[in-house]
C-alpha positions as CSV (number, residue, x, y, z in Angstrom):
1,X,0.0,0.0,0.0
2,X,1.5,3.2,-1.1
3,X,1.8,6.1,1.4
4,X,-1.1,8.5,1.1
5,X,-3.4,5.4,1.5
6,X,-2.1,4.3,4.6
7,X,-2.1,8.0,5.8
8,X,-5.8,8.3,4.3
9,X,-6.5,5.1,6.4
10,X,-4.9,6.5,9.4
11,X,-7.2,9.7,8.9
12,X,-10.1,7.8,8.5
13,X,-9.6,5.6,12.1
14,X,-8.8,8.5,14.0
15,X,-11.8,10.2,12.6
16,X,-14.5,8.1,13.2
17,X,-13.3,5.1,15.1
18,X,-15.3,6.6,18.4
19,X,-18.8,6.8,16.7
20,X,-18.2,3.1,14.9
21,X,-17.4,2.4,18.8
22,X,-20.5,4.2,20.5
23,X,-22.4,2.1,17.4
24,X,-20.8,-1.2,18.2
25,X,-21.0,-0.8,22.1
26,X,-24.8,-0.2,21.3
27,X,-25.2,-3.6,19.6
28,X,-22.9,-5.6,21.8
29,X,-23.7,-3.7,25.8
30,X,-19.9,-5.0,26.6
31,X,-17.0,-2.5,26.2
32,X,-14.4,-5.2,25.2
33,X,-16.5,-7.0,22.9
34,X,-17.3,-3.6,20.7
35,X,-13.7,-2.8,20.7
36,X,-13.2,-6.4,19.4
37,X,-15.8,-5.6,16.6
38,X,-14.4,-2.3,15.1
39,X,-11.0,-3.4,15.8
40,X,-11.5,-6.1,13.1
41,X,-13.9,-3.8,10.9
42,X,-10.6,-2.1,10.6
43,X,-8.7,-4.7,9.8
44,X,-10.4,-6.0,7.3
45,X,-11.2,-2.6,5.6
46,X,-7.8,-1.9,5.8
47,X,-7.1,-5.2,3.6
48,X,-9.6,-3.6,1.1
49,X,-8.9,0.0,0.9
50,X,-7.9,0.6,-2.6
51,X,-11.3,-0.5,-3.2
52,X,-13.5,1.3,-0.6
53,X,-11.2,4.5,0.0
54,X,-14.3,6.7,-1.4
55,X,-16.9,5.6,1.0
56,X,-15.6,3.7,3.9
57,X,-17.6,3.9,6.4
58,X,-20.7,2.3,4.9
59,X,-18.4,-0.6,4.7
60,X,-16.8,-0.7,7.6
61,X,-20.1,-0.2,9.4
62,X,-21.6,-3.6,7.2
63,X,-18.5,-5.1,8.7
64,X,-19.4,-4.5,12.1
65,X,-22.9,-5.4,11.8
66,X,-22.7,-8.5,9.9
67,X,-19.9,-9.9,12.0
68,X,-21.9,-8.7,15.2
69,X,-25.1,-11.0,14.1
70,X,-22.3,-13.6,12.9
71,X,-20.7,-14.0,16.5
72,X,-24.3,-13.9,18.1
73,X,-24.8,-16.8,16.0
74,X,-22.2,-18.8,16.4
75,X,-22.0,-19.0,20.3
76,X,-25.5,-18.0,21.1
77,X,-24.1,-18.0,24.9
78,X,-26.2,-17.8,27.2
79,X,-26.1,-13.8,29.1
80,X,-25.6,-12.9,32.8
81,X,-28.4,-11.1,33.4
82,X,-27.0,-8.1,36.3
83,X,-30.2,-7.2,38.5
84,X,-29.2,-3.7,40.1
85,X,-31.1,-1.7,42.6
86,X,-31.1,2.1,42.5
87,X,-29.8,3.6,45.6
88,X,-31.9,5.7,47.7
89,X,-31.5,9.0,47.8
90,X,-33.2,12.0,48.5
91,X,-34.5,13.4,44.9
92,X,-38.1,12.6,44.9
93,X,-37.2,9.3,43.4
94,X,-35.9,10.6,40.0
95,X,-32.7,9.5,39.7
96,X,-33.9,5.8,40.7
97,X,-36.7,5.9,38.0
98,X,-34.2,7.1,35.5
99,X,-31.6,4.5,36.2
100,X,-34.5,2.4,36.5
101,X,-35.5,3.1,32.9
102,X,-32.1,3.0,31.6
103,X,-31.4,-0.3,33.2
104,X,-34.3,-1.9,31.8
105,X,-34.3,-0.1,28.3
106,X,-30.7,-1.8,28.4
107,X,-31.9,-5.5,29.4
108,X,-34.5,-4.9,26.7
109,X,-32.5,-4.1,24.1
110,X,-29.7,-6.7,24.9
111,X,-32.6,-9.2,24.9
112,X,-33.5,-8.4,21.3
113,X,-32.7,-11.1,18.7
114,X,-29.5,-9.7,16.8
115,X,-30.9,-8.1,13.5
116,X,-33.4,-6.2,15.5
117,X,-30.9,-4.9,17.7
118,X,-29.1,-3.3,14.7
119,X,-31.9,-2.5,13.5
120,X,-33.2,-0.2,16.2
121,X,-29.3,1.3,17.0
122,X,-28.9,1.7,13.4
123,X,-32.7,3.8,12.5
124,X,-33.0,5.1,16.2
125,X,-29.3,5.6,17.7
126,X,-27.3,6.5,14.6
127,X,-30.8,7.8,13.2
128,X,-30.4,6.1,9.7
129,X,-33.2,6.3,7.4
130,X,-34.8,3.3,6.3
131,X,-33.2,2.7,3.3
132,X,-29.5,3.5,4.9
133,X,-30.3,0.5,7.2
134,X,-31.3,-1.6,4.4
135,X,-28.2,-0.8,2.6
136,X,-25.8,-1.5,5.7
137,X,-27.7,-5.0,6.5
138,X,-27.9,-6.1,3.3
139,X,-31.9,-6.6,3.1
140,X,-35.0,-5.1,2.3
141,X,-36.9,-1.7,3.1
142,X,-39.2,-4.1,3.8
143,X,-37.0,-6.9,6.8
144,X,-36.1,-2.9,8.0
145,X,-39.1,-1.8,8.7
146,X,-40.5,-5.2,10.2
147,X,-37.5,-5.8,12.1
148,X,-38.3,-2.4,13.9
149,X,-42.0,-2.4,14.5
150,X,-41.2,-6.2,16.5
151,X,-38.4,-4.9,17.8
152,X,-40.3,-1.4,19.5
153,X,-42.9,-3.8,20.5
154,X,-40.8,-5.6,23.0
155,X,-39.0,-2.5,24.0
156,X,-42.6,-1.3,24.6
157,X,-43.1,-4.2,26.3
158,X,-40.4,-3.9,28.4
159,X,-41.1,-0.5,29.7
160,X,-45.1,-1.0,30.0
161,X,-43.7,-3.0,33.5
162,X,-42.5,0.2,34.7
163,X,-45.5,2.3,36.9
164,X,-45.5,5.7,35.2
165,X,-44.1,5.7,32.4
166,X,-46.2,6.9,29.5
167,X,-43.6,9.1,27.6
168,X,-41.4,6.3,26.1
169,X,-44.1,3.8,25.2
170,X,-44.5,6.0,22.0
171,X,-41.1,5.7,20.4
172,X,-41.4,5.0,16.8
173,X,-45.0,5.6,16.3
């Protein structure tokens, strides 16, 4: 690889390795595990570069995606599941409901099958349009947009078993 692609490649990590990292630590809830995804994104973009030097990050982000829904497949471990109580405080209870909401919202989404997950950090974290998501997973407008509605359903779910909260159950509508 001649120079100025390396140095272009360089650019390119140092530019948007912490969003591709905030996106894969979305998918995968574990800090280690997200570094392990973009860490090999790179690696393998950087084996392609020539070719993708234009547009990158749509295919590094594929990368990250598809090998995310690959490694949920092939150990389909079972998770810990970490039950946390708020701590009490003085606040009027806000800070507990919020970490309360966060917690679960994070349970929830962790619980999701894989393509969902990417699905909803792809259209409602990294706020791609429908057709963007399509593009990145490699499917239909059509997977997309079903893939979301189940997927807000259970999140829905999910937060329906906290008292009180109305405001979130209309995500997506």
């Amino acid at each position: 690889m001649d120079r100025s692609l390396e140095e272009d490649f360089t650019a390119f990590v140092a530019e948007r390795a912490h969003a591709l990292l905030k996106a894969a630590y979305a998918l995968t809830g574990d800090q280690h595990a997200a570094q392990d995804l973009v860490q090999s994104a790179f690696a393998k973009a950087f084996l392609k570069w020539r070719k993708i030097s234009d547009a990158p990050e749509p295919y590094v982000r594929r990368i990250i995606y598809h090998d995310f829904v690959s490694m949920w497949r092939s150990h389909r471990r079972k998770r810990e599941v970490i039950v946390a109580e708020p701590p009490d405080r003085s606040d009027n209870g806000e800070l507990e409901r919020d970490a309360a909401i966060r917690l679960l919202l994070r349970e929830a989404l962790a619980a999701l099958p894989p393509r969902q997950r990417a699905v909803i950090v792809l259209r409602y974290f990294e706020d791609f349009s429908v057709e963007e998501t399509a593009a990145i997973l490699a499917c239909g407008k059509g997977t997309v947009a079903s893939q979301a509605s189940r997927a807000l359903a259970k999140l829905r779910q999910a937060v329906s078993q906290l008292d009180g909260v109305d405001d979130l159950t209309g995500v997506g509508s």
